[in-house]
C-alpha positions, 0 to 999 in steps of 0.5 A, spaced: 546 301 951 552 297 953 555 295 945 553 303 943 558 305 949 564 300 947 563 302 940 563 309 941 568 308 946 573 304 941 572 308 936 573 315 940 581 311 943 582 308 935 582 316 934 586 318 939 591 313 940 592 312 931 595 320 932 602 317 931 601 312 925 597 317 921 604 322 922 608 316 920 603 314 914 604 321 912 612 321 911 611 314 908 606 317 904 611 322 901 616 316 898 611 310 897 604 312 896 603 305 894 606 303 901 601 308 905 596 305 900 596 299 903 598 300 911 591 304 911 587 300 908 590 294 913 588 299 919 583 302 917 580 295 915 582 292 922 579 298 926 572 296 923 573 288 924 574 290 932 568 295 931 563 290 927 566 284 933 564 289 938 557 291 935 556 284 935 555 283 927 555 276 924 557 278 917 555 272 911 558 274 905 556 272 898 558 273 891 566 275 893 569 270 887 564 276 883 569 281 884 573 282 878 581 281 880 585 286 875 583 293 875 579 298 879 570 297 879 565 301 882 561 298 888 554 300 889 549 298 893 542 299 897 544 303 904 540 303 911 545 303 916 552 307 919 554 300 919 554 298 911 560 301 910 563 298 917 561 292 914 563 292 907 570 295 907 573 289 909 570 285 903 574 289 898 580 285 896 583 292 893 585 299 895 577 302 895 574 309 898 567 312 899 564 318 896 560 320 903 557 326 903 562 333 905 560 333 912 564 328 914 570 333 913 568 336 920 570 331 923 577 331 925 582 324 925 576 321 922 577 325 916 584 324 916 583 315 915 577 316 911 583 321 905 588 316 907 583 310 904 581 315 899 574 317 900 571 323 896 567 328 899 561 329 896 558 336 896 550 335 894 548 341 894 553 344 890 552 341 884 558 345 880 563 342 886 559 335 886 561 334 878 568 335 881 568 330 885 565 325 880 571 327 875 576 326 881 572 320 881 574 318 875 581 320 876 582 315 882 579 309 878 583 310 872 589 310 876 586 303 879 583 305 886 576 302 886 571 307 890 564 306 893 558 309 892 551 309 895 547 311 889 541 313 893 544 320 896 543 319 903 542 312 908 535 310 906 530 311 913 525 305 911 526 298 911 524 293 905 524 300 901 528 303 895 530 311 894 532 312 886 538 311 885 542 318 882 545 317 875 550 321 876 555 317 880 554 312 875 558 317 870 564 314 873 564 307 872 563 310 865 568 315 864 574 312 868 572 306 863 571 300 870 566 295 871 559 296 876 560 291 881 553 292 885 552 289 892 546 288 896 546 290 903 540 285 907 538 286 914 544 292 916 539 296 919 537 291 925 544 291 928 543 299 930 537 303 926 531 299 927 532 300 935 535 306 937 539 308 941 541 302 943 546 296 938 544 289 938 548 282 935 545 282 928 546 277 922 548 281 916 547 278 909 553 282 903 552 279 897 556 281 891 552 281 883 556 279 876 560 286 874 556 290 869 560 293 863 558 299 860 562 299 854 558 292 852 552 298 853 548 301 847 546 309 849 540 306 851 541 302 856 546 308 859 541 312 860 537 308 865 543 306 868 541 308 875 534 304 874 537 298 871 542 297 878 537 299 882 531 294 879 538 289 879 539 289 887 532 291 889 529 283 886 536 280 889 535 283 895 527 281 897 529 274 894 535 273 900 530 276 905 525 270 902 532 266 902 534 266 909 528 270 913 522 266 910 
């Protein structure tokens, strides 16, 4: 219980004590987007070292030379744990927001960071607002802001098990004209979800696959996307956990 207290309680002071950097990001902001852009992302990327450090995560980070280096791309990966996104962050080489789920916006000063490293707030039942989102999705990464997506919809509940992923979210990497840059997430759940409440040391495996170019796809192959990465991932993912837990 005594990391879960002192991750809650950095996260409650990082909250609180970053009042004055989100007011001064937002006059800079005013003049020098780009400078905003990069002052969050350093931050933001810093709190969630101090967190992952706190939590006792060992992260083995594979693939990262994968990741195209001009231009926006699409993450997508599987998701069993709060902590992928903790994890994840710090291994974008550029400027990359999340599309979470829209209660997230309830959450004061955290809502703020998150608009600050441009995350999309994503309303799933709503299906009206949610192509919104997909568009200004589109929008972002044409301008060359990468984005984040759990293609699954929601955090997946069981170990060694994959939730379909939703079609929808790839329309971005498709229409804003970016590479699909699939992750496979191994073994994030055993730093918090496999025991609550309690956080323990863990060793997290974050692998980046070959970026997939939809413009090289016939319709087809568009069609099933979704399935395509998810079989992607889901085979990569068993052949890591033989890899490094036998």
């Amino acid at each position: 219980m005594i990391r879960l207290i002192l991750v809650a309680l950095y996260l409650f002071l990082f909250l609180v004590l970053s009042i004055p950097a989100l007011l001064v990001l937002w006059v800079v902001g005013k003049r020098n987007p780009a400078g905003k852009d990069q002052a969050s992302k350093a931050i933001v990327g810093w709190g969630f070292r101090c967190i992952a450090f706190i939590a006792g995560a060992r992260v083995i980070a594979r693939g990262t030379e994968r990741i195209p280096e001009n231009g926006a791309a699409l993450f997508v990966g599987n998701h069993r744990s709060y902590f992928d996104i903790v994890l994840t962050y710090t291994l974008f080489p550029s400027i990359t927001g999340y599309v979470a789920k829209k209660e997230m916006l309830r959450y004061p000063l955290l809502k703020d960071w998150m608009k600050n490293i441009h995350c999309l707030f994503l309303d799933r039942d709503n299906i009206k607002e949610g192509l919104k989102t997909i568009l200004k999705g589109v929008e972002e990464v044409k301008n060359g802001i990468s984005l984040c997506i759990f293609p699954e919809g929601t955090r997946n509940r069981e170990n060694d098990t994959f939730l379909p992923f939703r079609e929808g979210s790839f329309k971005i990497a498709e229409k804003g004209g970016v590479p699909i840059v699939p992750m496979v997430i191994l073994n994030s759940a055993d730093l918090f979800e496999d025991h609550l409440p309690r956080i323990k040391k863990a060793t997290v495996i974050i692998e980046f696959q070959e970026p997939v170019y939809t413009d090289k796809m016939d319709r087809n192959e568009k069609k099933n996307l979704g399935g395509q990465i998810s079989n992607l991932i889901k085979d990569r993912y068993f052949e890591l956990k033989q890899e490094y837990m036998g």
